[in-house]
N, C-alpha and C positions, 0 to 999 in steps of 0.2 A: 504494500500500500504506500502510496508515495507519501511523504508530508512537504512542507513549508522549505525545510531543511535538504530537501531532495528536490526540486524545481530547478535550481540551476545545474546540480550534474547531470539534471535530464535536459533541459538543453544546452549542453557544451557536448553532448553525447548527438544530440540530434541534428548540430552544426555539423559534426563529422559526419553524421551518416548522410548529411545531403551531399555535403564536399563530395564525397565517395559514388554518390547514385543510388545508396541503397533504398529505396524509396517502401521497399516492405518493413525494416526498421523504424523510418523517418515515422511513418503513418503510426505506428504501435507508441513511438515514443512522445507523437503528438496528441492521439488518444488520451493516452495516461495523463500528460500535462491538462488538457483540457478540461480532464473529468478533475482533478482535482481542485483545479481553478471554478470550475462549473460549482461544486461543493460548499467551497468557500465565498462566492458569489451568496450562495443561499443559504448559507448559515444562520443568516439574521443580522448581521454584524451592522454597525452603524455605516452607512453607503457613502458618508462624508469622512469618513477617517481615513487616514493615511493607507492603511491595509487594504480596504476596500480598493480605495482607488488607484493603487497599487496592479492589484488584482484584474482591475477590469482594464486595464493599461495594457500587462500584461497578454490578459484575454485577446485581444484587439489583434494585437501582434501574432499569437500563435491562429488566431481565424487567419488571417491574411497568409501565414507558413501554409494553412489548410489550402487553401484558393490556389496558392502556387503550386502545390503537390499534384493535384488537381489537373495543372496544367502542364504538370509536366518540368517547370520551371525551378527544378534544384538551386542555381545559383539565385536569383531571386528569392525562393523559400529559405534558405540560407541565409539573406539579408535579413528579413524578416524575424527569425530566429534569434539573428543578434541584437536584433530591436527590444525582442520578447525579454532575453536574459538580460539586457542594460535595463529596461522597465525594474525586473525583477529586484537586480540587484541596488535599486536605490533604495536610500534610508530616509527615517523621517525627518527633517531639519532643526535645528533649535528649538524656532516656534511651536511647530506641530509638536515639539516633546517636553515645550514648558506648558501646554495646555491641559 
């Protein structure tokens, strides 16, 4: 089961498998991200806090890896990928963490 802690080595894993072509990996490993994001979306969680919006940033990005997979569009999905894991990995700022 994937968590929180697991989202970015699955996509730094899913940047190789497009590099490479392997698009039956690519699809599995965007699944999984998905659903977990999908999870976390409906949790309940406040939609305005950092996490959320995090998440559906995130979200955004690995839909667009989907559309490219899609089409075939490894390097493009690719990009997209690195969009998803830069989303991921940002943190919440000063503000957002004196509130």
């Amino acid at each position: 089961m994937l968590n929180a802690s697991g989202v970015l080595p699955h996509l730094r894993d899913l940047i190789v498998h497009l590099h490479r072509g392997n698009a039956a990996r690519a699809e599995t490993i965007v699944s999984e991200v998905a659903v977990y994001l999908k999870d976390v979306m409906q949790s309940g969680g406040d939609p305005e806090s950092f996490e959320m919006q995090r998440t559906r940033q995130t979200m955004f990005a690995i839909d667009e890896v989907k559309i490219q997979l899609a089409q075939q569009d490894y390097d493009g999905a690719a990009v997209s990928a690195r969009d998803a894991a830069k989303e991921w990995r940002q943190t919440a700022g000063p503000q957002a963490s004196a509130e």
